[in-house]
C-alpha positions in Angstrom: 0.0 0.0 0.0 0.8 3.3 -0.6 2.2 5.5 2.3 0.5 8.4 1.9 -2.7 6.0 1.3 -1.9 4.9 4.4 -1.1 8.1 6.4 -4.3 9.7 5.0 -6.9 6.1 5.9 -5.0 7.0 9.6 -6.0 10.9 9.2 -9.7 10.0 8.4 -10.5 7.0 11.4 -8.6 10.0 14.1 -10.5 12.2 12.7 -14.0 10.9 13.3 -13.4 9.9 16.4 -12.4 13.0 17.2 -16.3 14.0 16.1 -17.6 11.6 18.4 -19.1 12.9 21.6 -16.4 12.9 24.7 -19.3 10.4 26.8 -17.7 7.5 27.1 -14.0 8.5 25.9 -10.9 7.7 27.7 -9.6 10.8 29.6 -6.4 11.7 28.4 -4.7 12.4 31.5 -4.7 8.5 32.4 -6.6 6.5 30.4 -6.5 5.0 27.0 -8.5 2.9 24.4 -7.8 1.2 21.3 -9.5 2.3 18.0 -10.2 -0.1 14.6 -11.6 0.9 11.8 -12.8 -0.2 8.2 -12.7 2.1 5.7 -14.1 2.5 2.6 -11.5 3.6 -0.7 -13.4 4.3 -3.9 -11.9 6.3 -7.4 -12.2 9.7 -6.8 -13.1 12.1 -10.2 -9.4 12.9 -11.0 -7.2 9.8 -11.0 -4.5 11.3 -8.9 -6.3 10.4 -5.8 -8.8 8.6 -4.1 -12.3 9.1 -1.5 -11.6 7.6 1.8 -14.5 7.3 3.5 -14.9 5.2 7.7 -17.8 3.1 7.2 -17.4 1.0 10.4 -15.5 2.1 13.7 -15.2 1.0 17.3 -13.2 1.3 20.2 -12.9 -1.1 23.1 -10.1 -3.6 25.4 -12.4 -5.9 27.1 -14.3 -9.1 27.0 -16.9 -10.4 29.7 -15.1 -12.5 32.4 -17.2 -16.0 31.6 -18.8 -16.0 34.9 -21.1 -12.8 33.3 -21.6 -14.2 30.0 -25.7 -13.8 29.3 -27.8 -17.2 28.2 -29.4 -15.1 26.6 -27.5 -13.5 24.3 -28.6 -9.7 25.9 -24.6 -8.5 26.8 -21.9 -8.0 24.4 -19.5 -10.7 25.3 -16.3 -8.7 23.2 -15.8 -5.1 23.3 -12.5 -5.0 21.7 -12.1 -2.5 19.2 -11.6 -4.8 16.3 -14.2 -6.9 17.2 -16.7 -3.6 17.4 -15.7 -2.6 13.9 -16.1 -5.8 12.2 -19.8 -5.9 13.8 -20.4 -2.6 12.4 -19.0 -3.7 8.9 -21.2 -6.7 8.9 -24.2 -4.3 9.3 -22.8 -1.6 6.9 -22.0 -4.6 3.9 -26.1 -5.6 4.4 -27.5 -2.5 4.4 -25.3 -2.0 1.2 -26.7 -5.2 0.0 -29.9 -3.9 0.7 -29.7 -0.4 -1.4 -28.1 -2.6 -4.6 -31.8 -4.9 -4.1 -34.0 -1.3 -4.2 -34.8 0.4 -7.5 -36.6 4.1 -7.9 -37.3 4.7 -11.2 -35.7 2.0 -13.0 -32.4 2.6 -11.5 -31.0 0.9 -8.5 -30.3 3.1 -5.3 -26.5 3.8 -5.1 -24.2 1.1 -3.6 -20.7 -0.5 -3.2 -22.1 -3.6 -5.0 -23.3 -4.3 -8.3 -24.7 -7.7 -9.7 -22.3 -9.8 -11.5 -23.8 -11.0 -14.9 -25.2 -14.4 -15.3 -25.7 -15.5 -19.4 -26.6 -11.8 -19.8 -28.4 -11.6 -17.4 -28.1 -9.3 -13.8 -29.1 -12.4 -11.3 -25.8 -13.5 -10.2 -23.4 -12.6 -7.0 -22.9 -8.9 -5.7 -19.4 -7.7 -6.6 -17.8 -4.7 -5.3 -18.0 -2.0 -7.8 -14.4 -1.9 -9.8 -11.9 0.4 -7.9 -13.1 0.2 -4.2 -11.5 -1.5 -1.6 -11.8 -1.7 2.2 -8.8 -1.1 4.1 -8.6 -2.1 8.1 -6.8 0.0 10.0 -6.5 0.2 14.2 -4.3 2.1 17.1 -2.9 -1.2 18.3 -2.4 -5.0 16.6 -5.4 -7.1 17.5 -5.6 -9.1 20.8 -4.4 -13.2 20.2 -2.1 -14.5 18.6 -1.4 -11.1 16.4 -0.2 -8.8 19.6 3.1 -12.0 19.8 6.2 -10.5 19.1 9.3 -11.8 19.0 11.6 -10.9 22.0 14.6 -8.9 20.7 17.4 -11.0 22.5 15.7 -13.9 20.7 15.4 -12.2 16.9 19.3 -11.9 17.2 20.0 -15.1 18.1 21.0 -17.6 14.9 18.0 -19.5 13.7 18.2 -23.0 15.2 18.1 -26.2 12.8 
């Protein structure tokens, strides 16, 4: 990717959370969160750039200790930031889904997707229109096995056969 791609998808997500309202917000003094995002790059109308647009964000460390885990499914077991987004992108890819399946006038409503001809026909899968693509992008790797780093003693040591 790109680096100024890259610095500009980072601009954007710090930049609506900044919009967000301070309820709920770390203070900055002595506390800290993590922020993911998904965002949304599609062609802009000169080719020497792009529109980067958030379409899902969330913020979050924590997960229910089991002993508080609902039955009934009425709690958010993970609040982790990653987790939050991808939620949110779930719900932001159907409701996409859902404009693509409306017509007004003949036309569908604008989407992200577009039906991928069958013999001629428009029946087939949803595609992303040509040119856009999502792009994750967070404050801090992911919880799990992707927040393992090799210790630095260890990454200088020869590799062992």
């Amino acid at each position: 990717m790109d680096i100024n791609l890259a610095n500009r998808i980072a601009r954007e997500c710090l930049a609506q959370f900044a919009k967000l309202p301070k309820t709920g917000k770390p203070n900055e003094s002595f506390e800290w969160t993590i922020l993911s995002a998904i965002v949304l790059v599609t062609p802009a109308h000169h080719a020497a750039s792009s529109d980067i647009r958030v379409v899902a964000l969330g913020t979050g460390t924590k997960c229910l200790p089991g002993d508080e885990l609902s039955p009934r499914g009425d709690r958010v077991h993970d609040s982790h930031a990653e987790v939050l987004a991808r939620r949110a992108f779930v719900r932001y890819l159907y409701e996409q889904i859902e404009q693509a399946l409306l017509v007004e006038g003949g036309q569908p409503k604008e989407s992200i997707f577009e039906r991928q001809t069958v013999d001629g026909g428009g029946c087939g899968k949803f595609v992303l229109k040509n040119g856009h693509s999502f792009h994750f992008f967070t404050t801090h790797s992911p919880c799990g096995d992707a927040s393992i780093y090799k210790r630095e003693e260890d990454a200088l040591l020869p590799a062992k056969r």
